[in-house]
C-alpha positions as CSV (number, residue, x, y, z in Angstrom):
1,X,0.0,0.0,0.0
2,X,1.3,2.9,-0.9
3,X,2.1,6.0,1.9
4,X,-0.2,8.7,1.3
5,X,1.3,12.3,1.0
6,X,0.7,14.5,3.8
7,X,-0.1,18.2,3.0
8,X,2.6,20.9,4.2
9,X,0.8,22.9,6.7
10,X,0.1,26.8,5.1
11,X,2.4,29.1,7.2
12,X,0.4,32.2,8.2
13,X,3.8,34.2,7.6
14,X,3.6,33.1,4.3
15,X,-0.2,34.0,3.4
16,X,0.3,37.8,5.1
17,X,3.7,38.3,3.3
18,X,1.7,37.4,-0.3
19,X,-1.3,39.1,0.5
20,X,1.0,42.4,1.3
21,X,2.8,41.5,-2.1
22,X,-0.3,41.6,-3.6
23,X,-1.3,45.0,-2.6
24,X,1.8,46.9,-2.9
25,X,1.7,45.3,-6.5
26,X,-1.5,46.5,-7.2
27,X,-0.8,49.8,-5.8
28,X,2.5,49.7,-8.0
29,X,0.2,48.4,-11.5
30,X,-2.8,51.8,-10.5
31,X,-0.1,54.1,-10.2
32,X,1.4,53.3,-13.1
33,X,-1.2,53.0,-15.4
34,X,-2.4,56.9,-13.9
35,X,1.0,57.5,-15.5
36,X,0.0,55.7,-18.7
37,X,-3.2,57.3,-19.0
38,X,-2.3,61.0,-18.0
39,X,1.0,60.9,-20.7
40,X,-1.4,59.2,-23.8
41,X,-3.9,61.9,-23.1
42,X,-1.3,64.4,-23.2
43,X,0.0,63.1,-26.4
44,X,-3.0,62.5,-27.8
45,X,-4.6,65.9,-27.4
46,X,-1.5,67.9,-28.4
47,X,-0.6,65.6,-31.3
48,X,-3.6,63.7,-32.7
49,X,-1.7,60.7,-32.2
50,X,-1.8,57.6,-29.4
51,X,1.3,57.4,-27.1
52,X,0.7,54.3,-25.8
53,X,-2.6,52.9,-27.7
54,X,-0.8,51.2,-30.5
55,X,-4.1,48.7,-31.3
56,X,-5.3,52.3,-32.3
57,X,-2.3,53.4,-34.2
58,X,-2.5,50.5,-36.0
59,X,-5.9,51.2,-37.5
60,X,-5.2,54.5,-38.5
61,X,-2.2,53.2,-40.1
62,X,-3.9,50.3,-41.9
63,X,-6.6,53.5,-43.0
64,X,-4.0,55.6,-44.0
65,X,-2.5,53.2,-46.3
66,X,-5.9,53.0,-47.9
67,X,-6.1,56.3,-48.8
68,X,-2.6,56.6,-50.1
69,X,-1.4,58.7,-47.5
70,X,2.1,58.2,-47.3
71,X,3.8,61.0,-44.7
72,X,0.9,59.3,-41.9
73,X,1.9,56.1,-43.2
74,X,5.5,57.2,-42.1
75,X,4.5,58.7,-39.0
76,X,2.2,56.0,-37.5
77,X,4.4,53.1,-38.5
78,X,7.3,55.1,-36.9
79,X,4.8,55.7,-34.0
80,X,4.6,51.3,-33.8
81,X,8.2,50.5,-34.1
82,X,8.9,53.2,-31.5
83,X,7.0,51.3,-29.1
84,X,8.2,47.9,-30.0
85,X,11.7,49.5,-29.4
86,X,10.8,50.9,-26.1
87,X,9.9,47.6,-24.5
88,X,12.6,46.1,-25.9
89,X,14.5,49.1,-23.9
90,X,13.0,48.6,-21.2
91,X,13.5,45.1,-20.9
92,X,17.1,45.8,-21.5
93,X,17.0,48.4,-18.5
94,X,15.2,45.9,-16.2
95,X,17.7,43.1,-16.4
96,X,21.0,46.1,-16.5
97,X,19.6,47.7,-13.7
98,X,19.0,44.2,-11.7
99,X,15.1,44.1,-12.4
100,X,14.9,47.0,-10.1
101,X,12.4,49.8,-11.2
102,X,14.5,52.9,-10.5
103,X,16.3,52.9,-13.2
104,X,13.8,51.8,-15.3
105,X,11.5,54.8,-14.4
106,X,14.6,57.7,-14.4
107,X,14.8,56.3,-18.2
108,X,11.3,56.9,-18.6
109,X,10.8,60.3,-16.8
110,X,14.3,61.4,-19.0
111,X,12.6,60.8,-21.6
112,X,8.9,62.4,-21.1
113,X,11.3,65.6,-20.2
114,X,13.0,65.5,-23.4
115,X,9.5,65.2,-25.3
116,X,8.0,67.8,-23.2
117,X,10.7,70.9,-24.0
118,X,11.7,69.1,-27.7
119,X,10.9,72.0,-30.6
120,X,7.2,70.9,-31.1
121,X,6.8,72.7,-34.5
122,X,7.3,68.8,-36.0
123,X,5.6,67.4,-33.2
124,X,7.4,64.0,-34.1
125,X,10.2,63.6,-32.3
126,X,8.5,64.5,-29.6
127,X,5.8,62.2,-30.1
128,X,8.3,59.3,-30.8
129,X,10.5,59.7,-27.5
130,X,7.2,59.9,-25.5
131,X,6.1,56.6,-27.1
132,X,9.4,54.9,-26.4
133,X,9.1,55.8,-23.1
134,X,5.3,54.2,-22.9
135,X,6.6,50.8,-24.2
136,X,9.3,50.8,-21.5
137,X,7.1,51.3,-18.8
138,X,5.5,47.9,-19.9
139,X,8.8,46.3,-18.3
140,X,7.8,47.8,-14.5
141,X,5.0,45.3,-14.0
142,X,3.9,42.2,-16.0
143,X,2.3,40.3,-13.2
144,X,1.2,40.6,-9.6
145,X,1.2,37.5,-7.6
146,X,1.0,35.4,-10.9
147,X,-1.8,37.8,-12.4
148,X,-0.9,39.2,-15.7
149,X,-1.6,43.1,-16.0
150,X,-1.1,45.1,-18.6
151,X,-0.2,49.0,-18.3
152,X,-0.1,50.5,-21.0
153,X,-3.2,48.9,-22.5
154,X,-6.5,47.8,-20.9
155,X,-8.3,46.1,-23.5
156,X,-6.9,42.9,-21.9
157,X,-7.5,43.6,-18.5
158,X,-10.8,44.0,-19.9
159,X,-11.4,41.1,-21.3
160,X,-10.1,39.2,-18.1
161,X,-12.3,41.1,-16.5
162,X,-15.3,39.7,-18.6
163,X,-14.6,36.3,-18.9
164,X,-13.5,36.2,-15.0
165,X,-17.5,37.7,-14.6
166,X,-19.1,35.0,-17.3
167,X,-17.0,32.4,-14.8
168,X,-18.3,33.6,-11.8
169,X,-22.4,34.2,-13.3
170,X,-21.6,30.2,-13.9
171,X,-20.5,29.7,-10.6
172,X,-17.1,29.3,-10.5
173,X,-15.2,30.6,-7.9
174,X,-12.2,31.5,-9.6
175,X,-10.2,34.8,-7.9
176,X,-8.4,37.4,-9.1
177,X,-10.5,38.9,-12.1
178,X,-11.7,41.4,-10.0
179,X,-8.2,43.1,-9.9
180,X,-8.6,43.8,-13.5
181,X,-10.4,46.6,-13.0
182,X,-7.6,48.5,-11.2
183,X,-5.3,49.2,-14.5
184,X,-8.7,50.3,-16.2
185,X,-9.2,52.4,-13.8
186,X,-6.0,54.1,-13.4
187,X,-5.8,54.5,-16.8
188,X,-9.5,56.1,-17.2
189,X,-8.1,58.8,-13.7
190,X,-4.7,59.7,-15.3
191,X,-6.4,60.3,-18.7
192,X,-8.8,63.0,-17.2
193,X,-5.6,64.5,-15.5
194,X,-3.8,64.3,-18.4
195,X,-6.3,66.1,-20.4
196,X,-7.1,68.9,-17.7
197,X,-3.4,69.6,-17.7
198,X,-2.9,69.7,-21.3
199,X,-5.8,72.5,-21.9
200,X,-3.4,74.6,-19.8
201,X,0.2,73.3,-20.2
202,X,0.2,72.1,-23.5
203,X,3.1,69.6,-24.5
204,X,4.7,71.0,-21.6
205,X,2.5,69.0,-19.7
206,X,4.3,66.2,-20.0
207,X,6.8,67.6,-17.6
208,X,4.0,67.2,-14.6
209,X,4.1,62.9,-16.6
210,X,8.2,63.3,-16.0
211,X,8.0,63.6,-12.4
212,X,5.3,61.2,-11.7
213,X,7.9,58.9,-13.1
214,X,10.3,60.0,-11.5
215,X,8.4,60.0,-8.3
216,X,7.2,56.4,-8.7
217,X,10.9,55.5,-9.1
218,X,11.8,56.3,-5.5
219,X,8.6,55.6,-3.8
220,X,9.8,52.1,-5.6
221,X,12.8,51.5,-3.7
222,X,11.0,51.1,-0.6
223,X,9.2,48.3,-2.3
224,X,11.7,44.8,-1.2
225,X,13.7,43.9,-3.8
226,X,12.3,39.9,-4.3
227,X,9.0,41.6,-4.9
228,X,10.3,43.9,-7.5
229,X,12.0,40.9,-9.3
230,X,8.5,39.8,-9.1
231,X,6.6,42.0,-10.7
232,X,8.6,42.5,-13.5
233,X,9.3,41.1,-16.5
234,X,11.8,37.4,-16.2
């Protein structure tokens, strides 16, 4: 007969330790996404163009090739391979800077500072560096507590959001779909911030996106380093 396996008893140090993970994630993913929000209204009200909505970008790209229009053909698929080059910078940050996000965030509030006071009578490389720095701030967080968020986009979260309710209408008890809700909402708060202080700063008003950053980069380092290792991208 065989033995039969004896459970490991849950250690209550354990459970706090990832509930607090948990929450300080979720803090971490609303903040940033208030960030996310506030810079693509910004960007989006000063330029015409999304800073960090590239499913959007991609439409109007895919129209403007209809039409023929090749100098917003240019612009919008520069606008796509800028972000595909900022998470691939910001991955490349994460792991130089030991998948800590100080560093990460300094590169991104350097950045939103250079957009911000850039000549804007182009308007493009402004827009560019701002969208870089939106597809690096997809390497702070990619999952709390084995949760996958998404900051820059919420379509997703949405989605999780709506299958996790069809689940639970069903009956299943399935956690963590609820949570989903928090980058939407962050998002939805930093875009009405963003677009208050862009009716009075302008571009400039990514400046007031700069420091966030660079706020959220210190507040970070009081977040333990296995946690931040964590959260971000492996």
């Amino acid at each position: 007969m065989l033995p039969v396996a004896r459970r490991r008893p849950i250690n209550p140090l354990h459970v706090r330790v990832r509930a607090w993970r948990g929450r300080v994630g979720l803090g971490l993913v609303g903040s940033l996404s208030v960030l996310a929000g506030m810079t693509d209204a910004i960007g989006f009200l000063a330029t015409g163009d999304f800073v960090s909505f590239m499913s959007g970008n991609t439409t109007r790209l895919a129209v403007a090739i209809s039409q023929g229009d090749l100098s917003l053909i240019v612009r919008l698929a520069l606008a796509v391979l800028a972000f595909i080059a900022g998470n691939t910078l910001g991955i490349l940050l994460g792991r130089w800077g030991g998948r800590r996000a100080l560093p990460l965030m300094l590169g991104i509030a350097g950045l939103l500072c250079g957009a911000a006071l850039l000549p804007f009578e182009s308007q493009v490389p402004a827009l560019l560096a701002a969208i870089v720095a939106m597809g690096m701030l997809n390497a702070a967080v990619e999952q709390v507590n084995g949760l996958p968020v998404g900051l820059t986009y919420v379509t997703g979260a949405l989605s999780r959001f709506g299958r996790g309710l069809g689940r639970w209408l069903l009956g299943e008890r399935r956690s963590g779909w609820r949570v989903q809700l928090v980058p939407w909402s962050g998002m939805l708060l930093g875009a009405v911030l963003g677009a208050v202080l862009e009716a009075h700063f302008g571009v400039k008003a990514l400046l007031f996106s700069a420091g966030f950053a660079a706020l959220l980069g210190v507040v970070s380092l009081k977040i333990p380093r296995r946690w931040q290792r964590d959260y971000m991208p492996r």
